[in-house]
C-alpha positions as CSV (number, residue, x, y, z in Angstrom):
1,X,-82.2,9.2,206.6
2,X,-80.0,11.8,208.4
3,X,-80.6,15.3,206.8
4,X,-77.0,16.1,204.4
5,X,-74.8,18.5,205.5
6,X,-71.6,19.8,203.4
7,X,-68.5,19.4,204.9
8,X,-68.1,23.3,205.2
9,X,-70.8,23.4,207.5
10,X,-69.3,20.4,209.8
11,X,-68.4,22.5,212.9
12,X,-65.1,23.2,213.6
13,X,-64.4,20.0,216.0
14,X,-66.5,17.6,214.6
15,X,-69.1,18.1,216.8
16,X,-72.4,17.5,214.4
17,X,-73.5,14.6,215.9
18,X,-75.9,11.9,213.7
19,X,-75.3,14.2,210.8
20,X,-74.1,12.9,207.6
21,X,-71.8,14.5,205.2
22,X,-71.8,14.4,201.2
23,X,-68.8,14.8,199.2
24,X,-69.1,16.2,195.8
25,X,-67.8,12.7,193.8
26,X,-70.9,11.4,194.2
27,X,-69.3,8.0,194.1
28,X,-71.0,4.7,195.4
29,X,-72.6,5.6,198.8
30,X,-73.8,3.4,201.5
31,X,-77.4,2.3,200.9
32,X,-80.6,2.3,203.1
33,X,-80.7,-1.5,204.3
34,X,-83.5,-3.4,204.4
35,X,-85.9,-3.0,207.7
36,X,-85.2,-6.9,208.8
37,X,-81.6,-6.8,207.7
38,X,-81.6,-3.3,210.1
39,X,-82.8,-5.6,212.8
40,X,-80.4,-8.1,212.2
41,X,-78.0,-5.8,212.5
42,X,-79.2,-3.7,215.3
43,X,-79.2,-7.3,217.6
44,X,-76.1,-8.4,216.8
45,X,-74.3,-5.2,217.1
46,X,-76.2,-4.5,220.5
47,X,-75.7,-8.1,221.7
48,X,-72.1,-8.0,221.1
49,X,-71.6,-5.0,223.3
50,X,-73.4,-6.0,226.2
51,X,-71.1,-9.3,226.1
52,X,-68.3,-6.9,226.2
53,X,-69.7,-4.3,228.6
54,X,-69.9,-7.6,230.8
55,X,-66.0,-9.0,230.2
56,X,-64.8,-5.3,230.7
57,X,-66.8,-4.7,233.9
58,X,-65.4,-7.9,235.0
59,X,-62.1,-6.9,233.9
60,X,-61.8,-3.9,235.5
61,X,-63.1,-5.2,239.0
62,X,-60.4,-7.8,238.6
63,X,-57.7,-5.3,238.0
64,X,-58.7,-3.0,240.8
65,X,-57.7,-5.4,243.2
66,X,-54.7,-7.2,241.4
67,X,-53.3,-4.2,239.0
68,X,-51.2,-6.0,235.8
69,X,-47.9,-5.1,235.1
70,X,-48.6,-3.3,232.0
71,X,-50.8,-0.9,233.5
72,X,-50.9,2.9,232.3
73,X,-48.6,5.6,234.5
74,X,-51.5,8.2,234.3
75,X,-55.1,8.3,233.1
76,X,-55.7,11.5,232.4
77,X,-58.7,13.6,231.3
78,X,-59.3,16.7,229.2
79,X,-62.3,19.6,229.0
80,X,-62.3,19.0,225.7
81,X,-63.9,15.0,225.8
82,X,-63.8,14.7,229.9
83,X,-65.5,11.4,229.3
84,X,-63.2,10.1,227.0
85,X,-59.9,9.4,229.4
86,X,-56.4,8.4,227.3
87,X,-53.4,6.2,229.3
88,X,-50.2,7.3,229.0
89,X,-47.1,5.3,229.5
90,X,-43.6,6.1,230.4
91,X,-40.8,3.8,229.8
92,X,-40.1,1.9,233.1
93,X,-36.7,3.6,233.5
94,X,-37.7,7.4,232.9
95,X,-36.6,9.4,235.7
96,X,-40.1,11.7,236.2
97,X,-38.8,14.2,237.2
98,X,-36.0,14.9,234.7
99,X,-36.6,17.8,231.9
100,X,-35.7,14.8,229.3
101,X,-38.0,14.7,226.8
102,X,-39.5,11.9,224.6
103,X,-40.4,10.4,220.7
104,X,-43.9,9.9,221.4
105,X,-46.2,7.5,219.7
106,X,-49.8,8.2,219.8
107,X,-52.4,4.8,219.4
108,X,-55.6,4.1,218.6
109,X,-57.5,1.2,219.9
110,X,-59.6,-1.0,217.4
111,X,-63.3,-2.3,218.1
112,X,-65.1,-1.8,214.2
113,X,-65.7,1.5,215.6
114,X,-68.6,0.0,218.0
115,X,-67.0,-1.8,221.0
116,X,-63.3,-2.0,222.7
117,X,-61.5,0.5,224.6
118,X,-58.3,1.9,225.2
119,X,-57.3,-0.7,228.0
120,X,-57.1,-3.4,225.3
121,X,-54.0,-1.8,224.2
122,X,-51.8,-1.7,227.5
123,X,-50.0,-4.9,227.1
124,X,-48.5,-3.9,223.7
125,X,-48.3,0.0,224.8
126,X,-46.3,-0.9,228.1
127,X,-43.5,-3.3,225.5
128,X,-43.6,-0.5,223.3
129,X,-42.9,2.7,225.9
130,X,-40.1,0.3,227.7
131,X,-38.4,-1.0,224.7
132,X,-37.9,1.7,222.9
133,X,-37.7,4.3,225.2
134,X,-40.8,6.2,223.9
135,X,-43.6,7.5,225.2
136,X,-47.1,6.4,224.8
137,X,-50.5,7.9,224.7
138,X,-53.5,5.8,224.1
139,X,-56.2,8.3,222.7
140,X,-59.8,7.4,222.8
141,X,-63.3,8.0,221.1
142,X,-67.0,7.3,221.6
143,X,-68.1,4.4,220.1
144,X,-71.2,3.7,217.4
145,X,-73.8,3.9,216.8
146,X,-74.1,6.4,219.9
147,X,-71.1,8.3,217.8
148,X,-71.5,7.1,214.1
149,X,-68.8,8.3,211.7
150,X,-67.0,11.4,211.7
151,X,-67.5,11.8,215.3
152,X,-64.6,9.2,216.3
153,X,-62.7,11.4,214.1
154,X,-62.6,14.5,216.2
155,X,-62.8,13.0,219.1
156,X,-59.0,11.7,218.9
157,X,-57.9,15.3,217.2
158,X,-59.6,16.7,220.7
159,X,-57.8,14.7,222.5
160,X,-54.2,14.2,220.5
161,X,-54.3,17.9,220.2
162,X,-54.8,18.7,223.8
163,X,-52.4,16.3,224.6
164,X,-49.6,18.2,222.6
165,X,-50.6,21.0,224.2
166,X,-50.1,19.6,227.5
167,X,-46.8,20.3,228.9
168,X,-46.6,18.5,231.6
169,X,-46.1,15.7,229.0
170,X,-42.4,15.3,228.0
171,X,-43.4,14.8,224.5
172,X,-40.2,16.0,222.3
173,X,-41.9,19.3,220.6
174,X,-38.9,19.6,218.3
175,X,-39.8,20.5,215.2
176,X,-37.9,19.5,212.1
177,X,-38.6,20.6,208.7
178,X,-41.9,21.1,210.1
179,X,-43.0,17.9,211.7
180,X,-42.6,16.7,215.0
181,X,-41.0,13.6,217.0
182,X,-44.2,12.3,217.4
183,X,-46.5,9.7,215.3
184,X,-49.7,7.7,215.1
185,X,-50.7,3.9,215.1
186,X,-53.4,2.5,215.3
187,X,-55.4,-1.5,215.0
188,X,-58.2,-2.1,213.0
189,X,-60.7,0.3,213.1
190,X,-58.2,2.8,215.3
191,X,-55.9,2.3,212.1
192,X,-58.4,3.6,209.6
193,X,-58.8,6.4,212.3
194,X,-55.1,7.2,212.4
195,X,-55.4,8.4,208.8
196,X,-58.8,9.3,209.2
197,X,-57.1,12.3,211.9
198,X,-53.8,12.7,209.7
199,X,-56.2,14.4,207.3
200,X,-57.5,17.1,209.4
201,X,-56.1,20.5,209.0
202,X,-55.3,20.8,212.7
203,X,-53.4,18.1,213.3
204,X,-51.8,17.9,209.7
205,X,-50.7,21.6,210.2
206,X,-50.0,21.6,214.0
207,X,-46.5,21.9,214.4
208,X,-45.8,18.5,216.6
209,X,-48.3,16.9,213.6
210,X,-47.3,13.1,213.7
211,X,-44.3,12.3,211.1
212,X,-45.7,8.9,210.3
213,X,-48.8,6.9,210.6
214,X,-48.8,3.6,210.9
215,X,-52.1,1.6,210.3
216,X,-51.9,-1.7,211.6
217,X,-54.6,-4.6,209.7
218,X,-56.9,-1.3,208.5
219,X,-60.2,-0.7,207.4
220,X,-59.0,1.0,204.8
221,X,-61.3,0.3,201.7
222,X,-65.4,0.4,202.3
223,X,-66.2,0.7,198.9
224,X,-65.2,-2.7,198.6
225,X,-67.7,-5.3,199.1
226,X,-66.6,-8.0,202.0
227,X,-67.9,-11.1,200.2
228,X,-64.8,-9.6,197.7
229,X,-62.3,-9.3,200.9
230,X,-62.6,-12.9,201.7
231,X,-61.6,-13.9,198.1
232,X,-58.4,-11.6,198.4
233,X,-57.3,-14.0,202.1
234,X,-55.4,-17.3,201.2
235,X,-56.3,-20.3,202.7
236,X,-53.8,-22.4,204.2
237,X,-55.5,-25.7,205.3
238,X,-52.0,-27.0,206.3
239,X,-52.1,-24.4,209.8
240,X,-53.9,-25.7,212.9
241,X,-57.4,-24.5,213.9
242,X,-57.9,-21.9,213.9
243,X,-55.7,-20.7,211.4
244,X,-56.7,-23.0,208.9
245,X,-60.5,-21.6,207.9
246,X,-61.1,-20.5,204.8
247,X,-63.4,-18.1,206.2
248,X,-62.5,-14.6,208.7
249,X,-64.0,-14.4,212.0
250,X,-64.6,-11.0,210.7
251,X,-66.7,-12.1,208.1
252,X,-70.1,-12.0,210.6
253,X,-69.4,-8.8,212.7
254,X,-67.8,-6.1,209.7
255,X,-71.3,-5.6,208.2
256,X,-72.9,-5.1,211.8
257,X,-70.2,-2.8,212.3
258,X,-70.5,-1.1,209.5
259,X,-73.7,-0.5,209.8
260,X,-73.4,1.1,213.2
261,X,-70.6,3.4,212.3
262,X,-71.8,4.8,208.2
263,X,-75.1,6.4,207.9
264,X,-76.7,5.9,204.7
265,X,-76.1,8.1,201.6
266,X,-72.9,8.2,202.9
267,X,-69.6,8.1,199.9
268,X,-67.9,5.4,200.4
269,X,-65.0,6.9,198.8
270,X,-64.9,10.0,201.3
271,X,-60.8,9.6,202.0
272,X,-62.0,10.4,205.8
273,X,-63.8,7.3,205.6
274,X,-62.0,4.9,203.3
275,X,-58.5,6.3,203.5
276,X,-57.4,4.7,200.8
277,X,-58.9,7.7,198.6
278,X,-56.6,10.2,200.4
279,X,-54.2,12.5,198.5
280,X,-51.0,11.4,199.7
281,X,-50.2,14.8,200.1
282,X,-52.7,15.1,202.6
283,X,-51.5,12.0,205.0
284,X,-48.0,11.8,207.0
285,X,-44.5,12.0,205.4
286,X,-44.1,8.8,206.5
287,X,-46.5,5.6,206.0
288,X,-45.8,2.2,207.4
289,X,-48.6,-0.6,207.2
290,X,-49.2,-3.7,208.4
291,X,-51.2,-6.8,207.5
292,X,-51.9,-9.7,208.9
293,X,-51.4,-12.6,206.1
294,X,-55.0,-14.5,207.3
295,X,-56.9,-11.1,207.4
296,X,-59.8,-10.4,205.0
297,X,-58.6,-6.9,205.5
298,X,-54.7,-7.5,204.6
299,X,-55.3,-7.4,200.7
300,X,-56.3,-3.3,201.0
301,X,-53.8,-2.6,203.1
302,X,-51.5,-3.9,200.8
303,X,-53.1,-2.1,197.8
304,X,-52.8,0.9,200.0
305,X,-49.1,0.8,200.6
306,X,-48.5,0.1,196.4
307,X,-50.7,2.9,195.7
308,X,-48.7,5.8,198.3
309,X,-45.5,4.2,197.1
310,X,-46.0,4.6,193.7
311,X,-45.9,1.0,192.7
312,X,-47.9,-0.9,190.8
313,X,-51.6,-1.7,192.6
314,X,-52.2,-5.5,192.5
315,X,-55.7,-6.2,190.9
316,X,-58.1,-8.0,193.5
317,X,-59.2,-9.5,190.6
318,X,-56.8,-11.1,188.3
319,X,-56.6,-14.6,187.2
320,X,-53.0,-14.4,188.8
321,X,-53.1,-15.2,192.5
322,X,-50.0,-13.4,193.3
323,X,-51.9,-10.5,192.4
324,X,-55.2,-11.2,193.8
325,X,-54.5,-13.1,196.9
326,X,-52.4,-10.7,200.2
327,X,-49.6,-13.3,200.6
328,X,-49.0,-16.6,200.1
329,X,-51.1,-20.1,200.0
330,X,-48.3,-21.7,201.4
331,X,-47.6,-21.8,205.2
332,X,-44.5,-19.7,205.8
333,X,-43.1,-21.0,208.9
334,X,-42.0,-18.7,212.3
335,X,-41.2,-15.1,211.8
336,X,-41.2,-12.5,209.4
337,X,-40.4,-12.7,205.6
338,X,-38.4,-9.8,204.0
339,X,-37.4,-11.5,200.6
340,X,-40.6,-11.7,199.0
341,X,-42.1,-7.8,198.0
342,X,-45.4,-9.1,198.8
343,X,-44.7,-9.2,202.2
344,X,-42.0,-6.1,202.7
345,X,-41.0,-3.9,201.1
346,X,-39.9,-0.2,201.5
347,X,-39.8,2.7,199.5
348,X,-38.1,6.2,200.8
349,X,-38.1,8.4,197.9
350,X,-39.7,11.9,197.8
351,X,-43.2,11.7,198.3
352,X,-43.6,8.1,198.5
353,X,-42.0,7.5,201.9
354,X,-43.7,4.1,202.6
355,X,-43.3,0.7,204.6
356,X,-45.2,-2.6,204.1
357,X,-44.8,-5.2,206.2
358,X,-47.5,-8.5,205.4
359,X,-46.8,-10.9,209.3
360,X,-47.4,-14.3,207.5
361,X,-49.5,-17.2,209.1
362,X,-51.6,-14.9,211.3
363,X,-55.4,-13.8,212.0
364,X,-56.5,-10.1,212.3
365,X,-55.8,-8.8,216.2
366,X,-52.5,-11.9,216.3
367,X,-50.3,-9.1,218.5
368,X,-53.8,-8.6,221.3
369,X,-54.1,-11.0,224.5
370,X,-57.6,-10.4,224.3
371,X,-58.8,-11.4,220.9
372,X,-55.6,-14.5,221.0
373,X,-58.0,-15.5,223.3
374,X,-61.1,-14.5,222.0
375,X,-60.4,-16.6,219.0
376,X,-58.9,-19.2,221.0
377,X,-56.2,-21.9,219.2
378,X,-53.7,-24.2,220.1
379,X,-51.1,-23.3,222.1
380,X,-49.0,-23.2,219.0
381,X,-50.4,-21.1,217.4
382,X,-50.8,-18.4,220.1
383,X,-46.9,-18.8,220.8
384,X,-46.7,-17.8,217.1
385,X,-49.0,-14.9,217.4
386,X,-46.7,-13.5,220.3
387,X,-43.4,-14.0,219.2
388,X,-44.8,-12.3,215.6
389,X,-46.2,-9.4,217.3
390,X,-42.6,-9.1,219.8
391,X,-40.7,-8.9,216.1
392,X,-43.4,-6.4,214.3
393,X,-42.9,-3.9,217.3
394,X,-39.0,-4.3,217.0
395,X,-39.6,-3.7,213.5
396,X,-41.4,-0.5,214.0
397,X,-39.8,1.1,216.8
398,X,-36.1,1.1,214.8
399,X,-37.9,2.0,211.4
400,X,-38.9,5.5,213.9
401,X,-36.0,5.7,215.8
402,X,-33.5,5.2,212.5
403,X,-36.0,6.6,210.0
404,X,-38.1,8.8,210.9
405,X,-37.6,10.4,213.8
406,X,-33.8,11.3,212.7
């Protein structure tokens, strides 16, 4: 095991590499595995990225010659992680060269820490930028277990903070009440990493610090055991394959990720790690999560948003299945569903300034080409997926243009 460190003596960018940190809660920690279930782990994790090293190589060749229509307006490095390049996107109608400045959105690609990259993210960047007249910047990390947990971390403060400090960026440096026009998003793993970063005195002091967070279908809870996540997902055997299982493709790869990204001895409870256990006064005014209904991960991030709002936290485990099961057994049709507080609700009071929005019917990744297709489906069902994830990002960009950003 990796010698302990305290987090005082972390350096001041995060740059003590295959180090671990303690807390002092000495709550449950990640334990040394066994040697075979290391290797399991080890293979799959390590098969797994070679598959997608492949598909991205081939990827990339493709789009070299035949460029898609979402593509980035500038890839752009920084000294501070010069192998780490973000994409930034400018709504299609921006006039360049205009001294206009915009609400900018910073996002954070998912992968379990261990594979993807920024590109995966264009499609829904580009809609975003162009509909609501934003822009974007796709921010970037090194992956585990190369860069195990809290490197990530800093490596998107490195690289969100020289990006506000950029100023050939039109990003709108306004500052009110101390906060800027700008915010975070982030999928999957890149959502636990949006609050992960919210956390960290530079960017949660930084003048231009993001207003809101918005974690979309988190890792948000890794103190909590996944054979207990699965029992928290409904099962709606009424929905088409692959909609219908009562199982998460998840299921096999979360522990192999989560072995490559939390070295052992590690609290499970660190807030920069499960940020579930953050003070709220130490995340964004504003909160706004998203599940997705078929998701092993939806039930925490609906714990999550109950626990910053100040409502009552649903126990995982109650007899009760409207408390122990994220949504609904029942297929709920096409779109979203705002009459049921299971799956919206929002809460703008002092202090508790928090969105929840549960997309019913779908899996974990429903609003990315890549995993639509990764997990494959009827037609159906990917139509679904698309037209859910077209209403979710008209959802959030007028909850930041009417709410937050006022």
């Amino acid at each position: 095991m990796a010698d302990d460190i305290t987090p005082q003596q972390e350096s001041s960018d995060g740059q003590q590499h295959n180090k671990d940190a303690t807390t002092a809660t000495g709550l449950e920690t990640k334990h040394e595995v066994p040697f075979l279930s290391k290797l399991a782990n080890a293979s799959y994790l390590y098969t797994l990225k070679s598959m997608v090293i492949s598909a991205y190589w081939f990827r990339g060749w493709k789009e070299h010659f035949q460029p898609p229509e979402g593509h980035p307006d500038i890839v752009k490095t920084y000294e501070c992680r010069p192998d780490l390049p973000i994409r930034i996107f400018f709504p299609t109608s921006y006039d360049k060269t205009s001294p206009r400045t915009l609400p900018t959105l910073f996002t954070i690609h998912g992968g379990g820490w261990c594979i993807g990259e920024s590109r995966d993210d264009d499609e829904w960047n580009r809609a975003f930028a162009d509909e609501h007249q934003a822009l974007v910047i796709s921010l970037n990390y090194a992956k585990a277990p190369g860069s195990p947990f809290p490197n990530p971390i800093y490596d998107v403060q490195a690289l969100m903070l020289a990006a506000l400090a950029d100023e050939s960026l039109p990003i709108d440096r306004t500052s009110r009440g101390g906060r800027g026009k700008t915010a975070v998003l982030g999928f999957s793993a890149g959502a636990n990493l949006s609050l992960a970063v919210s956390q960290l005195p530079d960017v949660k002091h930084h003048p231009n610090s993001p207003a809101a967070a918005i974690p979309v279908y988190g890792v948000l809870d890794l103190s909590v055991p996944i054979s207990v996540k699965i029992k928290n997902r409904p099962y709606k055997p009424s929905l088409p394959t692959p909609r219908n299982s009562p199982t998460d493709y998840l299921e096999g790869m979360a522990a192999a990720f989560n072995w490559g990204y939390i070295l052992p001895g590690h609290d499970l409870r660190d807030p920069k790690l499960s940020p579930y256990y953050a003070e709220r006064g130490d995340l964004p005014e504003w909160l706004c999560f998203v599940g997705a209904e078929l998701d092993m991960l939806g039930y925490d991030s609906w714990r999550a948003a109950c626990k910053f709002s100040g409502r009552k936290i649903p126990d995982r485990f109650s007899e009760d299945k409207k408390e122990s099961v994220c949504g609904d057994e029942e297929a709920g049709g096409p779109g979203l569903k705002f009459g049921d507080e299971r799956f919206a609700f929002e809460e703008n009071g002092e202090g508790k300034k928090v969105k929840w929005l549960l997309v019913p019917d779908v899996l974990h990744g429903f609003d990315n080409e890549g995993l639509r297709g990764f997990v494959g489906g009827s037609e159906e069902t990917k139509v679904d997926a698309r037209n859910k994830e077209a209403e979710v990002r008209k959802v959030l960009g007028g909850w930041l243009k009417e709410t937050v950003w006022v």
